[in-house]
VOGU-3710 file (C-alpha; in Angstrom, 3 decimals, decimal comma):
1> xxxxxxxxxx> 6,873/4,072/-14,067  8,769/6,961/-15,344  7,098/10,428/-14,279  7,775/14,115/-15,408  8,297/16,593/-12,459  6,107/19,735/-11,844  7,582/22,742/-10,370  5,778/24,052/-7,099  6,729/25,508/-4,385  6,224/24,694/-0,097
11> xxxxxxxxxx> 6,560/26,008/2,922  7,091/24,292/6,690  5,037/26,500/9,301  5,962/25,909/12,900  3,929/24,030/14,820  3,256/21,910/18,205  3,795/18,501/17,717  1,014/16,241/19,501  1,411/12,769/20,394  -1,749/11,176/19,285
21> xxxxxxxxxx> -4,232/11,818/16,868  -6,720/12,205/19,459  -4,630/14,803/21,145  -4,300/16,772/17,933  -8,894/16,619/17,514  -9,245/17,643/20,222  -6,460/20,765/20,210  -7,980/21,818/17,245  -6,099/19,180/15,113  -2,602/21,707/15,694
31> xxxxxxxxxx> -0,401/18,755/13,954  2,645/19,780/11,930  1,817/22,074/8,936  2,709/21,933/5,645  2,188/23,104/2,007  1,915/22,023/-1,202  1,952/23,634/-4,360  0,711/27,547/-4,830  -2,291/29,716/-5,428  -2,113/30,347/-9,438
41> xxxxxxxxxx> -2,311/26,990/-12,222  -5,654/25,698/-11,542  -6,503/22,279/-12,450  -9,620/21,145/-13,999  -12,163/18,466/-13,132  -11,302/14,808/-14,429  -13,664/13,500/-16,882  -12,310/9,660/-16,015  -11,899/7,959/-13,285  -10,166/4,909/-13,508
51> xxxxxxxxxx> -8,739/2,769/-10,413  -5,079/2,803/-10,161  -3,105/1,594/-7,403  0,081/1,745/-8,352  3,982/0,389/-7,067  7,066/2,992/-7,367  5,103/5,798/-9,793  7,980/7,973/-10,014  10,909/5,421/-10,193  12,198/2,003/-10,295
61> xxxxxxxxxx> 12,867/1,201/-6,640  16,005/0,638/-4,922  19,208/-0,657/-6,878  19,324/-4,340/-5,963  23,006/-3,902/-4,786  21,780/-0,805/-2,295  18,971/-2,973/-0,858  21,245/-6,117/-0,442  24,306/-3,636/1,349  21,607/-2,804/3,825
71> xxxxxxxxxx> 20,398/-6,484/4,331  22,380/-7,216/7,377  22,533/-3,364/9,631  19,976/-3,102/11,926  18,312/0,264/10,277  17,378/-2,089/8,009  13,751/-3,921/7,614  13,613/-7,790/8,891  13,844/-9,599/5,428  15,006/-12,362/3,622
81> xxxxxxxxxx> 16,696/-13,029/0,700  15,629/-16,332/-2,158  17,773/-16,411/-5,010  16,530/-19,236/-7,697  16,055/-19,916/-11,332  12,639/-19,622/-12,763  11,120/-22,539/-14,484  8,778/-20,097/-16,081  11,612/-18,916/-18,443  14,729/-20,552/-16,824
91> xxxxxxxxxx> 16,370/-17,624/-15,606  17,668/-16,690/-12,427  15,832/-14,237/-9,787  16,518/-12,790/-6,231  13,271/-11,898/-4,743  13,835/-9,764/-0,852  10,609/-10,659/1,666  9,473/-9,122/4,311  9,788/-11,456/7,197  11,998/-14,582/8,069
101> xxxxxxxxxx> 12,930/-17,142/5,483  10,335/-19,684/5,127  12,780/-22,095/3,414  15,007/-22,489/6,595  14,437/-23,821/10,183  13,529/-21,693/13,068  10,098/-20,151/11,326  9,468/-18,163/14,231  7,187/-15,064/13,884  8,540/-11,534/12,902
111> xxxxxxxxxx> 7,462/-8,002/13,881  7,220/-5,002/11,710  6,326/-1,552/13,215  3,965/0,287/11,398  3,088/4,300/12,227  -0,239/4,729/11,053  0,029/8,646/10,089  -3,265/10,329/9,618  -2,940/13,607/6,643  -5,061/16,076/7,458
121> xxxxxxxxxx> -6,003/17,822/4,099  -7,147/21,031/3,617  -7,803/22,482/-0,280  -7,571/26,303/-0,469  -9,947/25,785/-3,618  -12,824/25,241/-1,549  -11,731/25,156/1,997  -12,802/21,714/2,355  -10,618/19,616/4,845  -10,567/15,772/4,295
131> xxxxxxxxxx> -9,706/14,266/7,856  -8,829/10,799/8,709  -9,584/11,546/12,274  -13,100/12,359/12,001  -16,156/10,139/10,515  -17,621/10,822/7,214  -21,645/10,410/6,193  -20,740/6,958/4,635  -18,634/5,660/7,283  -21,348/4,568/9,750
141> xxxxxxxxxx> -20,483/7,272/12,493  -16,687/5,834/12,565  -13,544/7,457/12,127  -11,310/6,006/9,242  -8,767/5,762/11,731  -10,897/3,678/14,400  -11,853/1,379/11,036  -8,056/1,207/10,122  -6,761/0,392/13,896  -9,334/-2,360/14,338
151> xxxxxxxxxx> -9,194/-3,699/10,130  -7,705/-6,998/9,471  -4,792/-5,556/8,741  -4,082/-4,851/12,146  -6,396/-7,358/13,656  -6,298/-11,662/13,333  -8,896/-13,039/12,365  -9,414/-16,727/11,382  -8,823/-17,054/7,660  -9,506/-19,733/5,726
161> xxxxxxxxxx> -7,515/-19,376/2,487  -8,005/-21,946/-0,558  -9,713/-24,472/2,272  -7,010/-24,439/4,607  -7,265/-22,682/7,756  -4,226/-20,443/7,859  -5,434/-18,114/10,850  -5,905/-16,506/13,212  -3,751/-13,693/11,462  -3,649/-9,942/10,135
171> xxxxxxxxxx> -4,635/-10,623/6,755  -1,008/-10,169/5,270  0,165/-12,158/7,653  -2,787/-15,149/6,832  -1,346/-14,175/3,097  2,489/-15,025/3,501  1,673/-18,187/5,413  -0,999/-19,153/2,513  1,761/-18,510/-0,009  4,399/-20,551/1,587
181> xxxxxxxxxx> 2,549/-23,130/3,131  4,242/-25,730/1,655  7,715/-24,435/3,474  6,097/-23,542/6,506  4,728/-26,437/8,203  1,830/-24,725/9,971  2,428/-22,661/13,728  5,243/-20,853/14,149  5,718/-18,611/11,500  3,981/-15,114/11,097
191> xxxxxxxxxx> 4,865/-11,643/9,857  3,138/-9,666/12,159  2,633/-5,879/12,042  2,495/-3,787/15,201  0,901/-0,519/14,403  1,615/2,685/16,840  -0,245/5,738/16,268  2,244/8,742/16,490  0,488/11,662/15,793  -1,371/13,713/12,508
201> xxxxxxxxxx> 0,324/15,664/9,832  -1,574/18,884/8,353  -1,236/19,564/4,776  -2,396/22,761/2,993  -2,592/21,883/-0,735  -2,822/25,060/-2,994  -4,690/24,739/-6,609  -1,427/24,190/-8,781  -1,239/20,920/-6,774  -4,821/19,792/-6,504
211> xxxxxxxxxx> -8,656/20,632/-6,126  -11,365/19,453/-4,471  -14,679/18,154/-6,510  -18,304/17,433/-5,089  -19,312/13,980/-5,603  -20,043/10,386/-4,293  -21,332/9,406/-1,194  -19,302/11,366/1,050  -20,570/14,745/-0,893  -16,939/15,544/-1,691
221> xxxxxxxxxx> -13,466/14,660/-2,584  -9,875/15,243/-3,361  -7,504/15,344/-6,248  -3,498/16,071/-5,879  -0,897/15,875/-8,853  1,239/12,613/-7,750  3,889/14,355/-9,556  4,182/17,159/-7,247  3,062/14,273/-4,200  5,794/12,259/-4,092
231> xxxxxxxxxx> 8,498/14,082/-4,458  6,967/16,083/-1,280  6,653/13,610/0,430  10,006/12,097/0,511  11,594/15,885/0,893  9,314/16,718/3,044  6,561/14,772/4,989  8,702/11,860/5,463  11,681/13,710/7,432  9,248/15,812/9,157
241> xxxxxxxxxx> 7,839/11,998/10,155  11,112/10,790/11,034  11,844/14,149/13,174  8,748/14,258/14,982  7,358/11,097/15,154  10,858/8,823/15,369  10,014/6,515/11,796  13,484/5,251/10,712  13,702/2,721/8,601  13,456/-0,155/10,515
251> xxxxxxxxxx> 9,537/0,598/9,896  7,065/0,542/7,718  5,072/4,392/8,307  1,356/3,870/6,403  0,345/7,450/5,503  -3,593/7,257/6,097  -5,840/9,368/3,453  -9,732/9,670/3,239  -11,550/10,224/0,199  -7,849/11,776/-1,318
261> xxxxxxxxxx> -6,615/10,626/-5,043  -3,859/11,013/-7,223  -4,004/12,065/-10,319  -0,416/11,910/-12,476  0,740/14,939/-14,230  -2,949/15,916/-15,600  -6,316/15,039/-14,665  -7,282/12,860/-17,934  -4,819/10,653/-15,397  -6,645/9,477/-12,874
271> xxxxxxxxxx> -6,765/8,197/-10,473  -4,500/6,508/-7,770  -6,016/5,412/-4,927  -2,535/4,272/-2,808  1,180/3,129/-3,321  4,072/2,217/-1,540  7,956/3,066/-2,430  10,941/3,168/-1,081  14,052/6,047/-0,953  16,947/7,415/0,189
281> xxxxxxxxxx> 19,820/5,674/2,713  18,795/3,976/5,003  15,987/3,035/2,970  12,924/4,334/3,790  9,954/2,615/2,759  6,323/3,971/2,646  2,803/4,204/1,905  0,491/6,497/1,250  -2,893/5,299/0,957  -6,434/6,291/0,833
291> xxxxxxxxxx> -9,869/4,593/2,442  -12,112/5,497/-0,194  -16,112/5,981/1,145  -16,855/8,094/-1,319  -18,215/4,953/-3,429  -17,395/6,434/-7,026  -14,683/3,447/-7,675  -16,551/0,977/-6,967  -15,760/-2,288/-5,004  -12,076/-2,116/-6,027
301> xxxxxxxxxx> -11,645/0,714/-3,925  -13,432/0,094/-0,980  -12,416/0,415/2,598  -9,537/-1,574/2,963  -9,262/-3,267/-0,328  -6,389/-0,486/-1,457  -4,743/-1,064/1,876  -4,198/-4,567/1,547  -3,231/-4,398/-1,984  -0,660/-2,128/-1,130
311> xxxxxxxxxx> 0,577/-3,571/2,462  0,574/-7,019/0,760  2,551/-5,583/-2,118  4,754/-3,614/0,368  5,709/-7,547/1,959  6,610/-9,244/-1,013  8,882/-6,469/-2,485  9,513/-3,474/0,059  12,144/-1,811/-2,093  10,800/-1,918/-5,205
321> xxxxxxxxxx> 12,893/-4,259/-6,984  12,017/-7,971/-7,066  12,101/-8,530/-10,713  9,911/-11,474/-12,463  9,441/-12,790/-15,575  7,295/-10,494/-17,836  3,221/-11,117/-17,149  0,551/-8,990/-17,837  -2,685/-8,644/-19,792  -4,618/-9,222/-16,302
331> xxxxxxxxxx> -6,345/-7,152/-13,726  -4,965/-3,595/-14,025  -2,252/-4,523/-16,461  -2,791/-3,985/-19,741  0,213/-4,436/-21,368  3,663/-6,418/-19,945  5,727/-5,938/-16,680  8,161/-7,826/-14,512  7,924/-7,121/-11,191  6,484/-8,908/-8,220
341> xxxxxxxxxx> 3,908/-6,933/-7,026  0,976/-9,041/-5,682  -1,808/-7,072/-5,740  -1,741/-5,363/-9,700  -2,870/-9,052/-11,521  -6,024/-8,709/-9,301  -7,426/-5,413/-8,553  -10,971/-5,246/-7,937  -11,042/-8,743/-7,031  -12,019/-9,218/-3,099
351> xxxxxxxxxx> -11,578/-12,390/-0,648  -14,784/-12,738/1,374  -16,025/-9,796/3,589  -14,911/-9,991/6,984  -16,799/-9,237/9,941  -14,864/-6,283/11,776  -15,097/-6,596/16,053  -16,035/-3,436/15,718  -19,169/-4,275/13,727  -17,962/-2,762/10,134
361> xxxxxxxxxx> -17,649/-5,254/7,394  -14,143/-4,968/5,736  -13,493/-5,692/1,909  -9,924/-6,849/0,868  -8,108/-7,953/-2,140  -7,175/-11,312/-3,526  -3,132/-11,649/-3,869  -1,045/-13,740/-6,094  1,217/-16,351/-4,811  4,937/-16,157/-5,811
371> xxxxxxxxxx> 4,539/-19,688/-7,626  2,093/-17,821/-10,100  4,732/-14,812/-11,057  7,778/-17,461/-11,615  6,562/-21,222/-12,086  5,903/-22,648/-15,939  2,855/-24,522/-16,481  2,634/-27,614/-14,891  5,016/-26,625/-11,995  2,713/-27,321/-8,423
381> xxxxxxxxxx> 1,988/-24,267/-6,070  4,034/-23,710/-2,682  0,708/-22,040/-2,002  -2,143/-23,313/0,012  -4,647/-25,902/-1,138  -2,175/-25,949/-4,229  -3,633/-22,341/-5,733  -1,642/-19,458/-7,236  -3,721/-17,010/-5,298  -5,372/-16,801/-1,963
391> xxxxxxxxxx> -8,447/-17,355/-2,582  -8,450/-19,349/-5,545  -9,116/-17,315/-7,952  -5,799/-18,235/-9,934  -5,513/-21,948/-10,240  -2,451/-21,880/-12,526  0,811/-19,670/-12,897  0,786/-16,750/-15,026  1,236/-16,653/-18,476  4,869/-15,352/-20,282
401> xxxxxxx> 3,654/-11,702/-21,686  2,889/-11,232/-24,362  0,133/-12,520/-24,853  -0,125/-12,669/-20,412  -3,062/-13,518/-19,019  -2,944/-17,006/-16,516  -3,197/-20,549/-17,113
//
């Protein structure tokens, strides 16, 4: 998705850098500072709100050539590689997974580290300060980053997906052994994620960049200009990350927001609530992502439902650039693309709750199976219980675009 830039303008303050988040409460939350955008340019109030969570919004992802030079360094992610010709529309694909090759012997498990990074907000509009750190009225008197460390994306649990018990797992773990099960023959192979919890981030964002507004449950909320976002963050946040905090690109670093949103180049486009790219050489992949308890989405953007659309998306095509045969006309597509991003054909539809050891009920996302972005009609699943998604809610592939939609 092609973007135009904003000017603005930042500044790095000097700061102590703390080693965990609860260090950083308790000092005060003294993180590294930074700035977005400036005082003048005001932005308005959106009159829509519509859920986006959105792959790559500023550019196409990594050239397939880059991504497959890197394959084989170690500053690289653990991936494979699975080149093969679709029998949706008989041409050939190369799709790069996170995680060993579930085609081959020796399935053993793999490990991805993840630095959960808290952004601590603050909007000079209204001096309000949106802080992952600290609970919010509709968070049950936790912290979005105690519901994040103990979530089931960081947790196993014991999923059942399409009948078949493929647990206990994180969930996008339980997810890539659902959609290969087939391959996989059961035990050994996982794609685990081992989160660390480096530190916080502090981010002043001035009103050319974003605002704040005073709604949903939480009594208040946050808008930023993802055109003016991203690029900051890769210039910016994500060195200062790899300075302070030691991400390289071996990792996966999850920015964590609460009750923050995108909006993309004016506020009658709104809103994003997460994303994950990838930049630069080595390449850096990312995610910035939002736990929504504000309520005014909806169930498609509760809790941890963005997360796990965009950590599942982030496994089956890290850099950006596993192309499929067009689909579309289906969950938050309207119209046609050809990418393999998991969670866009079924946003705002949820597997069953799951019961959090920490007594909060989680809500994630149903993901499609690669059989459903490449097979033709009749072709069976790799998936388990023979289903196109992981919890059933596809039965068949999708459906060449135009028209899209799934069989």
């Amino acid at each position: 998705m092609k973007s135009n830039f904003l000017t603005w303008s930042l500044a790095v303050t000097a700061a102590l850098v703390f080693t965990t988040a609860t260090q950083a409460q308790q000092l005060g939350a003294a993180g590294p500072k930074l700035r977005l955008g400036s005082n003048d340019n005001p932005v308005a109030v959106p009159q829509k709100m519509d859920l986006k969570i959105l792959s790559a919004p500023i550019h196409s992802g990594i050239p397939k050539e880059a991504a497959a030079a890197q394959g084989a360094l170690s500053t690289s992610l653990q991936t494979f590689d699975y080149s093969f010709t679709a029998s949706k529309d008989g041409f050939p694909y190369t799709a790069t997974i996170v995680g060993r090759n579930p085609f081959l012997r020796g399935k053993l498990p793999t490990h991805t580290t993840v630095p959960v990074i808290p952004l601590i907000i603050t909007f000079t509009d209204t001096g309000s300060i949106f802080d992952p750190t600290m609970s919010t009225p509709c968070t049950g008197g936790h912290t979005v980053l105690e519901l994040t460390q103990n979530s089931p994306i960081f947790q196993p649990y014991a999923f059942t997906m399409n009948g078949v018990n493929v647990g206990p797992a994180q969930y996008i773990d339980a997810f890539q052994r659902a959609e290969f099960w087939s391959q996989i023959n059961g035990a050994n192979y996982h794609t685990d994620l081992d989160p660390t919890y480096p530190g916080v981030i502090l981010i002043t964002v001035f009103p050319s960049a974003g605002f704040t507004s005073f709604t949903g449950c939480a009594g208040k909320v946050g808008f930023i200009d993802l055109n003016q976002w991203d690029p900051f963050m890769q210039s910016t946040v994500i060195p200062l990350a790899q300075t302070a905090f030691g991400v390289n690109a071996t990792q996966f670093p999850l920015f964590l927001l609460s009750n923050v949103y995108w909006y993309i180049g004016n506020t009658n486009n709104c809103c994003v609530l997460g994303y994950h790219n990838a930049y630069q050489s080595p390449i850096q992949t990312y995610s910035p992502t939002t736990w929504d308890s504000s309520g005014i989405f909806g169930s498609a953007g509760q809790d941890s439902a963005v997360m796990s659309h965009e950590v599942g998306e982030w496994a089956n095509d890290p850099y950006v650039n596993n192309a499929t045969p067009a689909w579309g006309g289906i969950g938050q597509v309207g119209g046609c693309q050809g990418n393999f991003e998991v969670g866009d054909p079924l946003t705002g539809t949820q597997v069953p709750p799951v019961a959090g050891i920490n007594g909060f009920t989680y809500h994630l996302q149903e993901l499609g199976f690669l059989s459903w972005y490449y097979n033709s009609q009749f072709d069976p699943s790799l998936g388990a219980g023979g289903k196109f998604s992981n919890n059933g809610h596809f039965g068949g592939p999708s459906k060449i675009c135009p028209p899209g939609g799934t069989f």
